[in-house]
Biotite code that builds the C-alpha atoms (Angstrom):
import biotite.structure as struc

atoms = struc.array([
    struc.Atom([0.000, 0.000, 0.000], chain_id="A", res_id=1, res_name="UNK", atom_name="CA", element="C"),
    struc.Atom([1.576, 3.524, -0.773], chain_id="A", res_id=2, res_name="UNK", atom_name="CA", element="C"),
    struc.Atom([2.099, 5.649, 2.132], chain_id="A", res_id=3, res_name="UNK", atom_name="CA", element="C"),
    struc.Atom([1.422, 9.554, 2.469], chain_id="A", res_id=4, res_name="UNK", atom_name="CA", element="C"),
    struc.Atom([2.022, 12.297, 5.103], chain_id="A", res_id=5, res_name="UNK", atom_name="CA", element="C"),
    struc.Atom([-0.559, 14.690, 5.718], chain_id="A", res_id=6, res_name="UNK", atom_name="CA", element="C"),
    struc.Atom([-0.019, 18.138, 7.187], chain_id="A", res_id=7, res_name="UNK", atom_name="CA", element="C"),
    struc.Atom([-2.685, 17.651, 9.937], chain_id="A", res_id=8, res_name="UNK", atom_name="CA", element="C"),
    struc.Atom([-3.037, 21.008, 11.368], chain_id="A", res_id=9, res_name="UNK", atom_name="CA", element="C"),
    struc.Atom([-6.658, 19.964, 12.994], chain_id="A", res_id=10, res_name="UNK", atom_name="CA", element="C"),
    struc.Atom([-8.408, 22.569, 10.530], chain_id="A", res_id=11, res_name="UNK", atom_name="CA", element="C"),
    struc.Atom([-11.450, 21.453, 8.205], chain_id="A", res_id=12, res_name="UNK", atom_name="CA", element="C"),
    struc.Atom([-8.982, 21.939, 5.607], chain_id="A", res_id=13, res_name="UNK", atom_name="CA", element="C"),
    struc.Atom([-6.537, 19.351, 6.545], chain_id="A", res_id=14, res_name="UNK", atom_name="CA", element="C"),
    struc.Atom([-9.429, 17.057, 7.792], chain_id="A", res_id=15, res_name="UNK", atom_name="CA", element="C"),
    struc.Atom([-10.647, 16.916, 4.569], chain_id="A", res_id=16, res_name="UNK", atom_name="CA", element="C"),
    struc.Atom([-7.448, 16.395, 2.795], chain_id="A", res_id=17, res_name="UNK", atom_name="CA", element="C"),
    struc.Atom([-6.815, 13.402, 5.490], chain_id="A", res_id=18, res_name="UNK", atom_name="CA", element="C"),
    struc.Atom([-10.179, 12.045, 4.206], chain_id="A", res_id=19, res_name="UNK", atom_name="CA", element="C"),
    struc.Atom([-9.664, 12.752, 0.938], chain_id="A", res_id=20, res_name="UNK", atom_name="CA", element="C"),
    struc.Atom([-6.526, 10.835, 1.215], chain_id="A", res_id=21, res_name="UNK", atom_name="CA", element="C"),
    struc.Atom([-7.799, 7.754, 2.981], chain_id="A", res_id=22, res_name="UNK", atom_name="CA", element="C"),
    struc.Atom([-10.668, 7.716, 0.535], chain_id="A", res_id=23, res_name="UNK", atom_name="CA", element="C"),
    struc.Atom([-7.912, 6.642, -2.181], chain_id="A", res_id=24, res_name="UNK", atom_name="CA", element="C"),
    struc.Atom([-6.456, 3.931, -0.139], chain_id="A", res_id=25, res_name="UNK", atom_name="CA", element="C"),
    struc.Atom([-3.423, 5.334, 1.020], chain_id="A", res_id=26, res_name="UNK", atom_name="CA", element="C"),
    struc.Atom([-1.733, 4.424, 4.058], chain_id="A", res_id=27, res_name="UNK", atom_name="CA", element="C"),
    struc.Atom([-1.787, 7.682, 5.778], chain_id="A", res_id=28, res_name="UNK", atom_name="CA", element="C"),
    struc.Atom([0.376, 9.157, 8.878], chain_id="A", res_id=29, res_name="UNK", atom_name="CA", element="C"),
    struc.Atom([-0.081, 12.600, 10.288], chain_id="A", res_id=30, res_name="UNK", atom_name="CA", element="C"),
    struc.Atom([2.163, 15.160, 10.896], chain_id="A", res_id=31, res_name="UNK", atom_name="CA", element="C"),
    struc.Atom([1.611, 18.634, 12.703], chain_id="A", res_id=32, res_name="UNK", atom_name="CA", element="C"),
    struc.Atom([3.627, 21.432, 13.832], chain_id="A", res_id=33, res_name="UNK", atom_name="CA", element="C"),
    struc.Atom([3.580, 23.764, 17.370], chain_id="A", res_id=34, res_name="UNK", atom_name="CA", element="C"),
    struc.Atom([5.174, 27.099, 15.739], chain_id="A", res_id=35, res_name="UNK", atom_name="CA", element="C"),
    struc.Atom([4.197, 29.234, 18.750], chain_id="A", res_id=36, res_name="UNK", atom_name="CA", element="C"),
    struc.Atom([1.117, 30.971, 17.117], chain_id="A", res_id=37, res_name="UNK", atom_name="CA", element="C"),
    struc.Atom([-1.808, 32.336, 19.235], chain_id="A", res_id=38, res_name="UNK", atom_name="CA", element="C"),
    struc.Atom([-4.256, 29.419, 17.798], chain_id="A", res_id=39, res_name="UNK", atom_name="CA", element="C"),
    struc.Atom([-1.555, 26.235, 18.214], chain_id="A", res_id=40, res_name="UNK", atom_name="CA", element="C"),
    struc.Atom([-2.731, 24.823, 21.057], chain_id="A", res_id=41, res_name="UNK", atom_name="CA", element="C"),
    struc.Atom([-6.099, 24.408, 20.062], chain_id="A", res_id=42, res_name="UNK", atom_name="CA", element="C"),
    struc.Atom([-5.890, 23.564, 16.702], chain_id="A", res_id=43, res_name="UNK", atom_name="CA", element="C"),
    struc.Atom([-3.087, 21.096, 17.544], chain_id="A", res_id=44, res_name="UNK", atom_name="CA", element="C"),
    struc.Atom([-5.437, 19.543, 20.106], chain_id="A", res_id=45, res_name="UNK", atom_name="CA", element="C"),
    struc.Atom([-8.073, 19.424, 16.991], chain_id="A", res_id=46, res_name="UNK", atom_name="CA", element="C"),
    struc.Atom([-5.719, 17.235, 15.192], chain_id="A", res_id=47, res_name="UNK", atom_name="CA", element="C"),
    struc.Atom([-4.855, 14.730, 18.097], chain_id="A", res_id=48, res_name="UNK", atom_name="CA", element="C"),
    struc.Atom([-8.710, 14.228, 17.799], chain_id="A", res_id=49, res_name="UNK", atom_name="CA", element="C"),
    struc.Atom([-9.069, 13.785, 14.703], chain_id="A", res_id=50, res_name="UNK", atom_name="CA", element="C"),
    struc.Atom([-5.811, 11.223, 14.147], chain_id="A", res_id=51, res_name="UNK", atom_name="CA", element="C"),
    struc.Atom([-7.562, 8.915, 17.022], chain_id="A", res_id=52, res_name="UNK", atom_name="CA", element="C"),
    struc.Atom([-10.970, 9.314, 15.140], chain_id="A", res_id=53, res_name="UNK", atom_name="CA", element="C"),
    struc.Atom([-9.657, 8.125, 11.785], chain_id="A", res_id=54, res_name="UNK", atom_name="CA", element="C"),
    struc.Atom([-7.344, 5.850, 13.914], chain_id="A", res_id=55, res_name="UNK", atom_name="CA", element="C"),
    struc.Atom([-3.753, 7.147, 12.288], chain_id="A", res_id=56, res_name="UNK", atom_name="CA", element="C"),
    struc.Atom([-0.372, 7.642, 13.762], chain_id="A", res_id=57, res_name="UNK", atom_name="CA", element="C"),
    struc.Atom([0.129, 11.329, 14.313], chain_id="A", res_id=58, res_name="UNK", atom_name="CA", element="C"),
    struc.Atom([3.353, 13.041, 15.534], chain_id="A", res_id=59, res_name="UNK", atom_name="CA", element="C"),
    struc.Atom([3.800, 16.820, 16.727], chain_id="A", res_id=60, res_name="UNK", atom_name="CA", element="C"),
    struc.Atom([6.676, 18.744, 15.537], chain_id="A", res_id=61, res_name="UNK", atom_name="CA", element="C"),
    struc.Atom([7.657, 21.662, 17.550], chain_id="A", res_id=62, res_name="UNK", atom_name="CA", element="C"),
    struc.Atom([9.313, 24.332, 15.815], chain_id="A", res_id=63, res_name="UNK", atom_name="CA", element="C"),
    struc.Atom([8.650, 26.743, 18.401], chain_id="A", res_id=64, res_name="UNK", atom_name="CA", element="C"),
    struc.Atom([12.339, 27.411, 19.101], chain_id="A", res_id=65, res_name="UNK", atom_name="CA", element="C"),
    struc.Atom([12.969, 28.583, 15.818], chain_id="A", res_id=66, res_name="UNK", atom_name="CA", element="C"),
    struc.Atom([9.845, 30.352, 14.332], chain_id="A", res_id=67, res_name="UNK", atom_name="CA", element="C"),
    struc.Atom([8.356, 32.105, 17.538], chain_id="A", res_id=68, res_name="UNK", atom_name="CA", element="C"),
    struc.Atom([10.533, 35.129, 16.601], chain_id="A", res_id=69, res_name="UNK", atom_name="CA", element="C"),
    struc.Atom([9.373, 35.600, 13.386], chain_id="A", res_id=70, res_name="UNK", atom_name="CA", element="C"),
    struc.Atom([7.280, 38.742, 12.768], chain_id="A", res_id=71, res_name="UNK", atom_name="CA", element="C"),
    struc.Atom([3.360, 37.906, 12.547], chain_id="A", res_id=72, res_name="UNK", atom_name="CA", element="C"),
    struc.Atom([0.108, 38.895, 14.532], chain_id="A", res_id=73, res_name="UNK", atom_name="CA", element="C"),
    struc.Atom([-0.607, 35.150, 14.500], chain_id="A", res_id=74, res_name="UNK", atom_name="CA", element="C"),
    struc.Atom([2.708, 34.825, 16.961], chain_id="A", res_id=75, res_name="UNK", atom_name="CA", element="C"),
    struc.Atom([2.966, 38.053, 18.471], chain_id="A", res_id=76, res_name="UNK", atom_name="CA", element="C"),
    struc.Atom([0.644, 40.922, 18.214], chain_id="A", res_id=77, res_name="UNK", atom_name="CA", element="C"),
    struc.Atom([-3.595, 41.112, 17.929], chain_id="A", res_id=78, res_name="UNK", atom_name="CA", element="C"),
    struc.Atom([-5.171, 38.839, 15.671], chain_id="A", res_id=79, res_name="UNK", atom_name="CA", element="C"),
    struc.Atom([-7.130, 41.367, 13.164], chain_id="A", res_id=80, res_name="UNK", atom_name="CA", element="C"),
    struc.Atom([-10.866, 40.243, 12.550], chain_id="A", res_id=81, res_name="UNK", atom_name="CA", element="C"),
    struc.Atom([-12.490, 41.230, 9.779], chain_id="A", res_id=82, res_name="UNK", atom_name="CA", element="C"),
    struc.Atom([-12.922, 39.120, 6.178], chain_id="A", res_id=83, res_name="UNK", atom_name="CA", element="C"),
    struc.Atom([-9.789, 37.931, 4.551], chain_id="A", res_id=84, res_name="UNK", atom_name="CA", element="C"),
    struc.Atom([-9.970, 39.936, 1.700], chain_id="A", res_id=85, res_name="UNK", atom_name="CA", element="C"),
    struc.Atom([-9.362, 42.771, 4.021], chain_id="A", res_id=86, res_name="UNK", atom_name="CA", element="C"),
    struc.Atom([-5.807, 44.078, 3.973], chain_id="A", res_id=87, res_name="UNK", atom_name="CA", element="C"),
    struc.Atom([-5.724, 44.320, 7.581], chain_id="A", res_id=88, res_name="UNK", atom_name="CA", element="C"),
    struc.Atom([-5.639, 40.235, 7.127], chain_id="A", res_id=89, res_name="UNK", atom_name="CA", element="C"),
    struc.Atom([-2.085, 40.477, 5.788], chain_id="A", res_id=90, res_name="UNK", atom_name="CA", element="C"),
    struc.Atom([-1.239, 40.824, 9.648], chain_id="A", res_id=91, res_name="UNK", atom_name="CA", element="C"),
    struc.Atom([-1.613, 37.069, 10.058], chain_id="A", res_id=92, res_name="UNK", atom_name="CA", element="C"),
    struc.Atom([1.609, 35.700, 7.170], chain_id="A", res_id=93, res_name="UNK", atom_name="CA", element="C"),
    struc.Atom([3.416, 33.959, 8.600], chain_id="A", res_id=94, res_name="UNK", atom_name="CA", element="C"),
    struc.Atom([7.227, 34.022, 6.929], chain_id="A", res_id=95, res_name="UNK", atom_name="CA", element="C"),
    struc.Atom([7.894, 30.969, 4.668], chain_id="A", res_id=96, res_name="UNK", atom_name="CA", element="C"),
    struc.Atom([5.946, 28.869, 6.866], chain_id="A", res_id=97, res_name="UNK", atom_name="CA", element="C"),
    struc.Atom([4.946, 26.524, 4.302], chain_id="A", res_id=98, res_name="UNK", atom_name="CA", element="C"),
    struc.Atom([8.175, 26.487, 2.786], chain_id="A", res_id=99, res_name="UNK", atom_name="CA", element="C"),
    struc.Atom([9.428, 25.187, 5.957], chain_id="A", res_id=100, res_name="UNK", atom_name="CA", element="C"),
    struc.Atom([6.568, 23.013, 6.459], chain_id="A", res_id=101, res_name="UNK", atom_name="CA", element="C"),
    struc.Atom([6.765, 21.330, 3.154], chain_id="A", res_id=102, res_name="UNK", atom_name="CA", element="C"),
    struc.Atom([10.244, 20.736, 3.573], chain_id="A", res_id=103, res_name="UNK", atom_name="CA", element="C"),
    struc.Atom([10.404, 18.959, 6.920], chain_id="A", res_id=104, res_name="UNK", atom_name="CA", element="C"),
    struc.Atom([7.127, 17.220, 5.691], chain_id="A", res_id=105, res_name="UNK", atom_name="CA", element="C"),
    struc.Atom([9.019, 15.941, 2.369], chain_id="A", res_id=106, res_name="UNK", atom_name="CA", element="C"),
    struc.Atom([12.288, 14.491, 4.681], chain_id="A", res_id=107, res_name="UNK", atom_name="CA", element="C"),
    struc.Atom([10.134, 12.856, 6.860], chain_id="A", res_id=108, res_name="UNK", atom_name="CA", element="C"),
    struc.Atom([8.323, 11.559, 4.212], chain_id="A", res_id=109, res_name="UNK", atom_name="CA", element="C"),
    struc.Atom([11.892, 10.289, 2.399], chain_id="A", res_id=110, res_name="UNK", atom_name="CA", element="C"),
    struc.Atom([12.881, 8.887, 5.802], chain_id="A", res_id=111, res_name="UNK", atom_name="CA", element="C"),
    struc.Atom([9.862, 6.880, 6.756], chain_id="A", res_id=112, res_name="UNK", atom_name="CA", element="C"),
    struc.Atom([8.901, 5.330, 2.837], chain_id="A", res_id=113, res_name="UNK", atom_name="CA", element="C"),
    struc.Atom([6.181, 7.465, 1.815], chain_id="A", res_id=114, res_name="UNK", atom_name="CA", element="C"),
    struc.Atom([6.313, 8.853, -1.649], chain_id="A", res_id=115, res_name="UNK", atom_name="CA", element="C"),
    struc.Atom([3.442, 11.396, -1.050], chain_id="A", res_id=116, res_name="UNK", atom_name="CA", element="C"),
    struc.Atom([3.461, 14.520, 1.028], chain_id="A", res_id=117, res_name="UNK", atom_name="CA", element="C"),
    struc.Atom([-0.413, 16.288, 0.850], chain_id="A", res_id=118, res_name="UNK", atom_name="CA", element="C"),
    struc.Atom([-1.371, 19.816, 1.708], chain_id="A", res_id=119, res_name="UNK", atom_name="CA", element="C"),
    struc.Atom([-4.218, 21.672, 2.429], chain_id="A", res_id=120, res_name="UNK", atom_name="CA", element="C"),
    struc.Atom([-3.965, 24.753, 0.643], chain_id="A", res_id=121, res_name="UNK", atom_name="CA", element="C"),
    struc.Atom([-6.470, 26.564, -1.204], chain_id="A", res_id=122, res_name="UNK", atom_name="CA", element="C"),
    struc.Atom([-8.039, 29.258, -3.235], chain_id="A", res_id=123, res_name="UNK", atom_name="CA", element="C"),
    struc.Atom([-9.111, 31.326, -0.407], chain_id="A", res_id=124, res_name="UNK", atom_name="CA", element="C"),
    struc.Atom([-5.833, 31.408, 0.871], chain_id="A", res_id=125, res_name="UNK", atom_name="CA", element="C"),
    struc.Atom([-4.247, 32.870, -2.605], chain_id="A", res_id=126, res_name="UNK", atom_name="CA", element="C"),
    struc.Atom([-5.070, 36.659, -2.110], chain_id="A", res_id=127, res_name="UNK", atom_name="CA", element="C"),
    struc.Atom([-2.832, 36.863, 1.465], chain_id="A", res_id=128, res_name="UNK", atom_name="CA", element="C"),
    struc.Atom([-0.461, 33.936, 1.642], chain_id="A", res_id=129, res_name="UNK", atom_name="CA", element="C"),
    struc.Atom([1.893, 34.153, -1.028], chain_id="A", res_id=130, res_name="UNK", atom_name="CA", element="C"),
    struc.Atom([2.643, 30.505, 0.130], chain_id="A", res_id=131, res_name="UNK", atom_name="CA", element="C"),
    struc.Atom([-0.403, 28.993, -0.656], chain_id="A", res_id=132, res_name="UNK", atom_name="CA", element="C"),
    struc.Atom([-0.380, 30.194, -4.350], chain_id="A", res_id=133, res_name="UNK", atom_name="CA", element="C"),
    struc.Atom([-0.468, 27.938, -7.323], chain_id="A", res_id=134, res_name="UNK", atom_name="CA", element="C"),
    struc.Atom([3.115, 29.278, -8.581], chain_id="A", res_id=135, res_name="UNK", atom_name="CA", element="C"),
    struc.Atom([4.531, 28.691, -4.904], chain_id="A", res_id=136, res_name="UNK", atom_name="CA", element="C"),
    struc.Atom([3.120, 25.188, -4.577], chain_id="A", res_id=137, res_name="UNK", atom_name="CA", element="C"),
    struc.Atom([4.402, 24.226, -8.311], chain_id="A", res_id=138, res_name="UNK", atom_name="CA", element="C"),
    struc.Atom([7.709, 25.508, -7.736], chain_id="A", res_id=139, res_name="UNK", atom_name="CA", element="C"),
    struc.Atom([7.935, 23.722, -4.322], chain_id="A", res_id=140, res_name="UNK", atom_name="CA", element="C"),
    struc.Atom([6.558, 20.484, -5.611], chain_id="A", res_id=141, res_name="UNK", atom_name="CA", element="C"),
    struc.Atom([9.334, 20.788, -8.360], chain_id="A", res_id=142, res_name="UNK", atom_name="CA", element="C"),
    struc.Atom([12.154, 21.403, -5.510], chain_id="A", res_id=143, res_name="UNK", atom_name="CA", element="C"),
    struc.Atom([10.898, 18.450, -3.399], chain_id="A", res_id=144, res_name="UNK", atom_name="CA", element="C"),
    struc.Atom([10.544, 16.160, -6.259], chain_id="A", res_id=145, res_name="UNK", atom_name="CA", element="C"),
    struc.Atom([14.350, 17.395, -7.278], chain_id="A", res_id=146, res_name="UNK", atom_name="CA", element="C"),
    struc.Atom([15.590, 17.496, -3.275], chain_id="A", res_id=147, res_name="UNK", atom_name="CA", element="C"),
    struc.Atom([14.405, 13.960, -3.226], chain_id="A", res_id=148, res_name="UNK", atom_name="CA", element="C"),
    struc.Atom([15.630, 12.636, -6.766], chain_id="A", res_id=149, res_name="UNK", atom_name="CA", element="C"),
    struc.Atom([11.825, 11.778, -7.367], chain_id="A", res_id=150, res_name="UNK", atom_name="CA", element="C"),
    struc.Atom([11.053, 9.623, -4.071], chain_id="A", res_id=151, res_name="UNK", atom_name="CA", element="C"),
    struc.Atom([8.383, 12.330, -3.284], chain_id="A", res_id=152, res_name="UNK", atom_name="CA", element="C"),
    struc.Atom([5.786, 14.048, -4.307], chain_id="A", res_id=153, res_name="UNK", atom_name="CA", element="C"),
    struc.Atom([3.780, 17.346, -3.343], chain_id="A", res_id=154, res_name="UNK", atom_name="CA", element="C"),
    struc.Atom([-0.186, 16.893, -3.460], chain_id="A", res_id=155, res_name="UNK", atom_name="CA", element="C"),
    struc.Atom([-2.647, 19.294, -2.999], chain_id="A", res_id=156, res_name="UNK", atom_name="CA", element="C"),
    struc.Atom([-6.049, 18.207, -4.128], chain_id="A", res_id=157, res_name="UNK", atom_name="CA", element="C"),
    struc.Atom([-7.915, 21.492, -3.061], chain_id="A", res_id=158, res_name="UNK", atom_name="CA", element="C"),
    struc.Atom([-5.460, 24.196, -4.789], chain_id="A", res_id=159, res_name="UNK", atom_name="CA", element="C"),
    struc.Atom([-7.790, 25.910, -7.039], chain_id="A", res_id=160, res_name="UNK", atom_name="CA", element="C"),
    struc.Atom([-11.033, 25.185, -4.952], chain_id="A", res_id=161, res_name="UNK", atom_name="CA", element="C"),
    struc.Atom([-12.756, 27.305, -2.306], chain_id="A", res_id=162, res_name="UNK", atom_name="CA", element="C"),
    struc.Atom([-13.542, 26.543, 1.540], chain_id="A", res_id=163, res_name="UNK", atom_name="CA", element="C"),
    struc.Atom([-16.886, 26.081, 0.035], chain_id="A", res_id=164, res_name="UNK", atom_name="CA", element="C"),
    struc.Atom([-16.047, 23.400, -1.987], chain_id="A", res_id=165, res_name="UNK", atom_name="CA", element="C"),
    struc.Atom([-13.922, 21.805, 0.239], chain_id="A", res_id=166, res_name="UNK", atom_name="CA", element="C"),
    struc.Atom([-16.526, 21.583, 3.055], chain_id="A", res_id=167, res_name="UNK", atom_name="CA", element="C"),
    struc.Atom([-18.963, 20.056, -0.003], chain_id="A", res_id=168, res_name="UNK", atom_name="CA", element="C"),
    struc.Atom([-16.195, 17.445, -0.524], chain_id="A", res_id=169, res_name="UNK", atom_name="CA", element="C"),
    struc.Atom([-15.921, 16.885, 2.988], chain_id="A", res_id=170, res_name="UNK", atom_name="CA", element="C"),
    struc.Atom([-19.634, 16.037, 3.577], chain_id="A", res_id=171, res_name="UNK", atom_name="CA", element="C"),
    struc.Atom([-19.733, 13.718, 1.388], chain_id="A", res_id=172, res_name="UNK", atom_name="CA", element="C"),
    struc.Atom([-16.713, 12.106, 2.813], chain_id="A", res_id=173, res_name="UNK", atom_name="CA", element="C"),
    struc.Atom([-18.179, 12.254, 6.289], chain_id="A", res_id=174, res_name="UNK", atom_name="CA", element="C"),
    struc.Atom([-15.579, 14.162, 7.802], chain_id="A", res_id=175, res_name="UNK", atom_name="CA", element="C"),
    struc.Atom([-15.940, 15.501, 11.243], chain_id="A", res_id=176, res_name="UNK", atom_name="CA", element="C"),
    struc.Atom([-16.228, 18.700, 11.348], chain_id="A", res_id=177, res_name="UNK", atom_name="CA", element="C"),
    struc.Atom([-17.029, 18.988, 14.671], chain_id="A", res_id=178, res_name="UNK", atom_name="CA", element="C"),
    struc.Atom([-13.619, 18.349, 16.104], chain_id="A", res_id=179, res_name="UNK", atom_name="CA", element="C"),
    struc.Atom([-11.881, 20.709, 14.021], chain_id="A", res_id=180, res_name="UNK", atom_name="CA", element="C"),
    struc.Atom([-10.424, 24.179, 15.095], chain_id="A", res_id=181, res_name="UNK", atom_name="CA", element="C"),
    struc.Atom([-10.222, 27.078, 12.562], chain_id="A", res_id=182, res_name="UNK", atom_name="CA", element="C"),
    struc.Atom([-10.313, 30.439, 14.727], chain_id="A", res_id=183, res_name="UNK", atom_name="CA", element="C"),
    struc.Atom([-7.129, 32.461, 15.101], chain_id="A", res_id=184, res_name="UNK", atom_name="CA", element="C"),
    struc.Atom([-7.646, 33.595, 18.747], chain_id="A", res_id=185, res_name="UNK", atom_name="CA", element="C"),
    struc.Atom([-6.351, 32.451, 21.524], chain_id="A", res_id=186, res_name="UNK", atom_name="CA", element="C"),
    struc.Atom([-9.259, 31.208, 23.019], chain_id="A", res_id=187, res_name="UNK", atom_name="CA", element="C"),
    struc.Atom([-11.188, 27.768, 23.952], chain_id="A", res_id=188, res_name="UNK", atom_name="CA", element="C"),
    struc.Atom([-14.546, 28.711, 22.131], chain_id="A", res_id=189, res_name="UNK", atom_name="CA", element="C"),
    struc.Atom([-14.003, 30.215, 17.820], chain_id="A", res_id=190, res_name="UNK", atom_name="CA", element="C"),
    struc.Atom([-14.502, 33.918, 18.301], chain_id="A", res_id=191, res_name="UNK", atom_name="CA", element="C"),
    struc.Atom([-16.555, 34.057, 15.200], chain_id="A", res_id=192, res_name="UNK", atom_name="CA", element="C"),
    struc.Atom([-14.930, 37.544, 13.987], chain_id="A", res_id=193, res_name="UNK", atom_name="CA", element="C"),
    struc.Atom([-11.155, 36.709, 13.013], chain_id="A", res_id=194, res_name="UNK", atom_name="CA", element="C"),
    struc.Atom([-10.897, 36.181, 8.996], chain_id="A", res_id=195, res_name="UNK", atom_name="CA", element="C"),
    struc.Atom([-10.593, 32.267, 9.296], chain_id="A", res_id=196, res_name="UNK", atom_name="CA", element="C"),
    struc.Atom([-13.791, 32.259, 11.443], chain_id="A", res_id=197, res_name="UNK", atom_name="CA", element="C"),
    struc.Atom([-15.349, 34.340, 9.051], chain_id="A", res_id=198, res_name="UNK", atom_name="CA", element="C"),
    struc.Atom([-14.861, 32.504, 5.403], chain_id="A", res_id=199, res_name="UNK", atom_name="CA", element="C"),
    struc.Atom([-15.144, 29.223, 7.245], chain_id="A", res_id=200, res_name="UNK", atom_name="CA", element="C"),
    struc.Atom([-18.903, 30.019, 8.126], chain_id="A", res_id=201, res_name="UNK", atom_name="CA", element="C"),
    struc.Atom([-19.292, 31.532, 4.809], chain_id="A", res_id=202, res_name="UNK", atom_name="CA", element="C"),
    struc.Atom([-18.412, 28.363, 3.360], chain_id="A", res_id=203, res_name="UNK", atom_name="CA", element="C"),
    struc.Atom([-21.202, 25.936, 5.530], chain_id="A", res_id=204, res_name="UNK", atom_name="CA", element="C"),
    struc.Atom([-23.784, 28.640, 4.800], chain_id="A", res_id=205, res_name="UNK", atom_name="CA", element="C"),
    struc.Atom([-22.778, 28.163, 0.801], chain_id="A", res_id=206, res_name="UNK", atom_name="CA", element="C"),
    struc.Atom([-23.825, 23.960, 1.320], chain_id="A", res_id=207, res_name="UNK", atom_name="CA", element="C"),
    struc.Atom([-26.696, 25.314, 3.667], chain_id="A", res_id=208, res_name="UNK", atom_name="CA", element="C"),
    struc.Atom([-25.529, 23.882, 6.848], chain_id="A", res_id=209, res_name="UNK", atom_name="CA", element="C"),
    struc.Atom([-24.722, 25.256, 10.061], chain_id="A", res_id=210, res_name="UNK", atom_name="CA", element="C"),
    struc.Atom([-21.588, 24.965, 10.825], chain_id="A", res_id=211, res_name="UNK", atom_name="CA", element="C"),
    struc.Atom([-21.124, 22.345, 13.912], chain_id="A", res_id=212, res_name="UNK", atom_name="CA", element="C"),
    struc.Atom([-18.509, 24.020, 16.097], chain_id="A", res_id=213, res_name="UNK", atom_name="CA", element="C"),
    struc.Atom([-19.568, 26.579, 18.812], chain_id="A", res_id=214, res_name="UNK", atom_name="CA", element="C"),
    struc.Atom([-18.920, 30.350, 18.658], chain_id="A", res_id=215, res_name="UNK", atom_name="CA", element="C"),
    struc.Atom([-18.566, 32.761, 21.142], chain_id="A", res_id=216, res_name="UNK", atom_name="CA", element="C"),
    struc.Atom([-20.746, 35.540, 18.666], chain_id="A", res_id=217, res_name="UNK", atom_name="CA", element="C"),
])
């Protein structure tokens, strides 16, 4: 059976990538990452859960050390609220962080026999992470594939797809959304006002559903 990592950050977009995965018979292990952002320990939490509901092995990387000096709201600073097509959202990049990710995702992956690597990103992320974009994540599955004389390969099956589509995808897959974290705050409960909070109930209301997870407004 091939094997594949999946960033597992414990957001409904990784959920539904880890579905999406399993759904094509791959032999999937999880992988996420404490970077010292205002949301980690919840959303890393989120992930735990959903690597024992889908029964898979997860691991935690902390890079916490390294990256909780680097210059973003979502690390130091007030998480903006507002819709993500507002500028003030370009508070919450965080430097090269998929760069980073996808790298230490693509060793592991060449260490432990697994030929896939699969991401999460998306078209809603395209207009403020310059990371997420299709010409970053082409150029970075092109390095990996290089780095890695061809063992591995980059996947991202939601690249050019909306939240909205993805949580359509997801419901038909059954995922859970009701373990997943998205908000940015540092806070038990979603605040329900912070840009990720925002588009991700804009995307249930576009499948006409509420969304499952409890907000404080």
């Amino acid at each position: 059976m091939m094997k594949a990592i999946v960033s597992l950050s414990g957001g409904m977009d990784s959920a539904t990538v880890l579905a999406e995965a399993m759904s094509r018979g791959l032999q999937v292990q999880g992988v996420g990452f404490f970077y010292g952002s205002h949301h980690n320990p919840y959303e890393n939490k989120a992930a735990g859960d959903l690597a024992r509901h889908y029964d898979i092995p997860f691991r935690l990387v902390d890079l916490s050390p390294v990256m909780r000096e680097f210059q973003s709201n979502l690390i130091s600073g007030e998480v903006p609220e507002g819709h993500y097509a507002d500028e003030t959202m370009s508070k919450t990049v965080v430097p090269a962080r998929n760069i980073i990710f996808a790298s230490l995702l693509a060793g592991i992956a060449w260490s432990e026999g697994a030929s896939q690597v699969w991401l999460g990103i998306h078209a809603g992320d395209h207009a403020i992470y310059p990371d997420c974009r299709p010409e970053f994540f082409h150029a970075m599955r092109d390095a990996v594939r290089q780095g890695t004389d061809g063992r591995v390969v980059l996947m991202a099956p939601f690249l050019l797809v909306d939240k909205g589509a993805i949580v359509k995808r997801g419901l038909e897959l059954g995922v859970p959304y009701r373990l997943t974290r998205t908000c940015y705050k540092p806070q038990l409960v979603a605040c329900g006002k912070c840009g990720a909070c925002v588009e991700r109930q804009e995307a249930f209301a576009n499948n006409g559903m509420k969304d499952p997870v409890e907000y404080e407004r």
